[in-house]
VOLUM-996408 format. One record per residue: residue number from 1; x negated, y negated, z of N, C-alpha, C in turn; residue in three letters. Coordinates in Angstrom, 3 decimals. Layout:
<rs>
R  resi       n_x       n_y       n_z      ca_x      ca_y      ca_z       c_x       c_y       c_z  resn
R   NUM         X         Y         Z         X         Y         Z         X         Y         Z   ALA
...
</rs>
This chain:
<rs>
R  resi       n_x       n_y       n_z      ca_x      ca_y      ca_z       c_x       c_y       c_z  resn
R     1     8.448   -28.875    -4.509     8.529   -27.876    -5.547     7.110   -27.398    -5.882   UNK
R     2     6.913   -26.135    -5.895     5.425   -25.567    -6.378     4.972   -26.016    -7.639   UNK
R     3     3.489   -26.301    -7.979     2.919   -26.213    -9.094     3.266   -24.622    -9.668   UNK
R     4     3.491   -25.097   -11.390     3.534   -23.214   -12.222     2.393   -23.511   -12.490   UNK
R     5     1.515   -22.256   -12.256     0.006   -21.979   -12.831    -0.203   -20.713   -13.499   UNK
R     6    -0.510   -20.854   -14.598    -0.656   -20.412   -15.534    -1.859   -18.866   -15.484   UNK
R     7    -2.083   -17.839   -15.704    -2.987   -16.688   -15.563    -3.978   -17.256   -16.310   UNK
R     8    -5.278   -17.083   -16.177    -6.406   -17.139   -16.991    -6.197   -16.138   -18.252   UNK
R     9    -6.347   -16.253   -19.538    -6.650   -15.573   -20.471    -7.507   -14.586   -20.450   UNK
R    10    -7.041   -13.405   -20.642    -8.217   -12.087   -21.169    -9.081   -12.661   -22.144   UNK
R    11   -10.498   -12.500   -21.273   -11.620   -11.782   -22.042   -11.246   -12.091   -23.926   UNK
R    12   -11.257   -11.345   -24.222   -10.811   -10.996   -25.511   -10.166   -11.784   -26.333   UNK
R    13    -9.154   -12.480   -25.507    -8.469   -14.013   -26.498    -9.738   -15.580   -26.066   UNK
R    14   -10.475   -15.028   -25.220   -11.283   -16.547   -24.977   -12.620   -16.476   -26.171   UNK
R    15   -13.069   -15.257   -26.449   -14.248   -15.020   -27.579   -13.847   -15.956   -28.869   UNK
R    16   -14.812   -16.176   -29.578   -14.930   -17.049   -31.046   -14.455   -15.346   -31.667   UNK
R    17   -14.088   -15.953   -32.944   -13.739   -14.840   -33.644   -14.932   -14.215   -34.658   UNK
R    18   -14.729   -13.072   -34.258   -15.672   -12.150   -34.855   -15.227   -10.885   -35.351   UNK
R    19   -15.983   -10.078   -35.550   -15.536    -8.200   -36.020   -15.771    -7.809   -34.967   UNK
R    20   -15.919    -7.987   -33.632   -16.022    -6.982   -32.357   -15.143    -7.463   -32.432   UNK
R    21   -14.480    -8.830   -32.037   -13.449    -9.468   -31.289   -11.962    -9.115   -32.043   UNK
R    22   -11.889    -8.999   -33.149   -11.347    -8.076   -34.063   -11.019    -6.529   -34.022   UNK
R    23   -11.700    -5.827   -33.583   -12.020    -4.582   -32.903   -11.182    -4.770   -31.431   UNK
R    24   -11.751    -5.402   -30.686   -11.042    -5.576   -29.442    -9.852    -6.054   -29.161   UNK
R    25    -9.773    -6.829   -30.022    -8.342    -7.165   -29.986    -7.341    -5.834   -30.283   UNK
R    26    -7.385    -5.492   -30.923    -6.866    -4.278   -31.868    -6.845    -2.957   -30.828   UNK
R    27    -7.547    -2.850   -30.211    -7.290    -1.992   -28.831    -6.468    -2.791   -27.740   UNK
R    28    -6.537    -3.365   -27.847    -5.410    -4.675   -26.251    -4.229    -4.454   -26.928   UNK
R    29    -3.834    -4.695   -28.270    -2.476    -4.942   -29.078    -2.081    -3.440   -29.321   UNK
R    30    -3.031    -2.353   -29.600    -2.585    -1.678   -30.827    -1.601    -0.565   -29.644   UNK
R    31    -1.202     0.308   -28.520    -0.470     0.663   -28.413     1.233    -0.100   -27.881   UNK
R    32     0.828    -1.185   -27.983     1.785    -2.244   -28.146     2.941    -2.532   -29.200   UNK
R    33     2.250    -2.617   -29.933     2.768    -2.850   -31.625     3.020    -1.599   -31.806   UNK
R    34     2.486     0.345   -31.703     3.164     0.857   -31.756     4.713     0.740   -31.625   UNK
R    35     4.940     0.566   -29.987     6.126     1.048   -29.474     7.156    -0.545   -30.060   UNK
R    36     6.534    -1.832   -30.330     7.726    -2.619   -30.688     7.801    -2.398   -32.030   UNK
R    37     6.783    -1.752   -33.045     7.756    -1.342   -34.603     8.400    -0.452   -34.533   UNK
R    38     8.704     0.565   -33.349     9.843     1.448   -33.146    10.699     0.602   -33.247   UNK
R    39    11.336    -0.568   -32.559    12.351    -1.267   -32.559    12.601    -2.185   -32.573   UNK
R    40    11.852    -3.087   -33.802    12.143    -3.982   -34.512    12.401    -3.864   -36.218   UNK
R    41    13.478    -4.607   -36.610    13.825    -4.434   -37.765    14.384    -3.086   -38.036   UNK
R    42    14.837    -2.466   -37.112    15.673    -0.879   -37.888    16.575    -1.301   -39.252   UNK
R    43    16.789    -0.590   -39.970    17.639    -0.808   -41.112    18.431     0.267   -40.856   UNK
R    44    18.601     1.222   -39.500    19.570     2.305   -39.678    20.664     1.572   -39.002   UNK
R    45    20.973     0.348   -38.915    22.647     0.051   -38.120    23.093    -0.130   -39.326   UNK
R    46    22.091    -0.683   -40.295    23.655    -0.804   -41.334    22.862     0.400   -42.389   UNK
R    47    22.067     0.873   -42.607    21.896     1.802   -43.438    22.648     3.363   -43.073   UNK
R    48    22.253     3.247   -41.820    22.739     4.418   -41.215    24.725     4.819   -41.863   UNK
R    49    25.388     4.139   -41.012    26.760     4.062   -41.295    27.189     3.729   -42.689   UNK
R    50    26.432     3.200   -43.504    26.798     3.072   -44.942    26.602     4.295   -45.652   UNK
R    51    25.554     5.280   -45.684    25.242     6.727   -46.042    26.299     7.441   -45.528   UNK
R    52    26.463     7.056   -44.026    27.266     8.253   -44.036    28.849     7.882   -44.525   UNK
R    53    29.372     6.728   -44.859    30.495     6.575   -45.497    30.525     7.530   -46.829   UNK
R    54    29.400     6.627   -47.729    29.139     7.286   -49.186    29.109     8.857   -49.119   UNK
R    55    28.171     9.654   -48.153    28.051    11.368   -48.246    29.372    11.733   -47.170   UNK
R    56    30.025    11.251   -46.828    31.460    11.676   -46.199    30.622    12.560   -45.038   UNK
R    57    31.097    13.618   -44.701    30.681    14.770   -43.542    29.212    15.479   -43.607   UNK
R    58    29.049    15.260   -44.997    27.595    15.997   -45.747    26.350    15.351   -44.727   UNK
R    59    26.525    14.284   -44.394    25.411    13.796   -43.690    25.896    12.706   -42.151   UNK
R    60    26.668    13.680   -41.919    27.135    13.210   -40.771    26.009    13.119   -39.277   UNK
R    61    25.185    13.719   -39.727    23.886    13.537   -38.954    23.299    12.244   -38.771   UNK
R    62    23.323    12.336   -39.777    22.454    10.734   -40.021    23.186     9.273   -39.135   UNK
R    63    24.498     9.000   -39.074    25.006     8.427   -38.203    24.559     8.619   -36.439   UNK
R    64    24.477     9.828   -36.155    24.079    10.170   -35.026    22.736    10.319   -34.444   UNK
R    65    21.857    10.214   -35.382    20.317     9.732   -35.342    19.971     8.510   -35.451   UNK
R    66    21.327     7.981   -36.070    21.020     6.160   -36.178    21.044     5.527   -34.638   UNK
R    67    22.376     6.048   -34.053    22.788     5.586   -32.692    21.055     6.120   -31.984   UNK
R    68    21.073     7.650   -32.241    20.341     8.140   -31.103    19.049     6.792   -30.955   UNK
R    69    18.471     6.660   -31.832    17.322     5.748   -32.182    17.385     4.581   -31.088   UNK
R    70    18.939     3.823   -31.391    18.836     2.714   -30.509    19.005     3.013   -29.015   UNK
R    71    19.655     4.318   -28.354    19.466     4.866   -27.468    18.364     4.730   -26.656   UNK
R    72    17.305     6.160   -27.507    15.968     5.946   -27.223    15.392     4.813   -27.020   UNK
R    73    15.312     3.509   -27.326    14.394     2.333   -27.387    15.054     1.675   -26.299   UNK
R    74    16.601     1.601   -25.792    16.990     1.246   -24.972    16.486     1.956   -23.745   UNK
R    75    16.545     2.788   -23.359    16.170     3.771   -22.453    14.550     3.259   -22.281   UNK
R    76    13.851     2.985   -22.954    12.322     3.168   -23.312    12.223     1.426   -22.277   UNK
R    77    12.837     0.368   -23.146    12.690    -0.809   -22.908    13.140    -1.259   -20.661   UNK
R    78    14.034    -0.179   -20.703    14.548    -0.034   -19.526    13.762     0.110   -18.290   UNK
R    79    12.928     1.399   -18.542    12.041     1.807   -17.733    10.623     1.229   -17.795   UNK
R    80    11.243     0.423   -18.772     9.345    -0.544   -18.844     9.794    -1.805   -18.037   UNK
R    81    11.018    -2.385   -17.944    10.841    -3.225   -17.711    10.972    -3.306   -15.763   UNK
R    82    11.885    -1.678   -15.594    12.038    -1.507   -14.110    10.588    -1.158   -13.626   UNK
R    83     9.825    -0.497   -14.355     8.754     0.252   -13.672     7.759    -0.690   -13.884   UNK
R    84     7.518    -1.325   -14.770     6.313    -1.979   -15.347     5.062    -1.543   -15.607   UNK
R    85     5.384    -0.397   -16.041     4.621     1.142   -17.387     5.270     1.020   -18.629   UNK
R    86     4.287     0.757   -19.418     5.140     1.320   -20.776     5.036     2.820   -21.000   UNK
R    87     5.626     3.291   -22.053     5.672     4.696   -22.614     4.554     5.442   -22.979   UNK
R    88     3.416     4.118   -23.517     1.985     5.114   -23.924     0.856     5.324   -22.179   UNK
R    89     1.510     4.302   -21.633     1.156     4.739   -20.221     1.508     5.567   -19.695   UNK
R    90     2.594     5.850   -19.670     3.573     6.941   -19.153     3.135     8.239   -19.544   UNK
R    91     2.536     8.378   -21.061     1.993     9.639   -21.714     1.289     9.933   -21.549   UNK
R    92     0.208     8.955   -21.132    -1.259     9.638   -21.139    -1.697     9.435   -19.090   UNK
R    93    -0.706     9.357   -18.209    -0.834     9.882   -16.939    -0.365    11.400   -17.029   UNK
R    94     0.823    11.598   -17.958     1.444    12.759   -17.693     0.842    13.562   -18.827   UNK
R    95    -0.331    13.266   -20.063    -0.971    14.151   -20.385    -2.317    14.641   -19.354   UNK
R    96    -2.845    13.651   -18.427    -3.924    14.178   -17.977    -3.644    15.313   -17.173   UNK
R    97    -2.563    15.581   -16.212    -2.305    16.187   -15.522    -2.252    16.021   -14.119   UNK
</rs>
């Protein structure tokens, strides 16, 4: 049976902690944490469908932006995990041109 060996740590998690390292970190994480507070903790599965009980047809939208949401993140999580690009990668190849 093979030894599991483990990747060496980035740079950045091996530094003592400091305000660069703080800084740097924060660029490694930060379009990261964008895209998982898209879809963690939604409150529209049950907020969503409870509004639109209470406003009857008046905001029948809002049900359908709730779904769309988990859609989107599904779709998102999909192609990250087939392609192994996330979405802010994905944006800024197809902003450069």
């Amino acid at each position: 049976m093979d030894e599991i060996r483990f990747p060496e740590p980035d740079e950045v998690l091996k530094a003592k902690p400091s305000l660069k390292k703080y800084l740097r970190y924060l660029l490694f994480f930060g379009p990261g944490a964008i895209i998982a507070s898209v879809t963690i903790g939604q409150g529209q599965l049950i907020l969503g469908p409870q509004i639109g009980a209470w406003a009857r047809d008046r905001l029948l939208w809002i049900i359908t932006l709730s779904f769309g949401s988990y859609f989107l993140a599904y779709v998102a999580i999909r192609f990250t995990l087939i392609s192994g690009i996330n979405l802010v990668d994905l944006f800024a190849l197809k902003l450069k041109g």
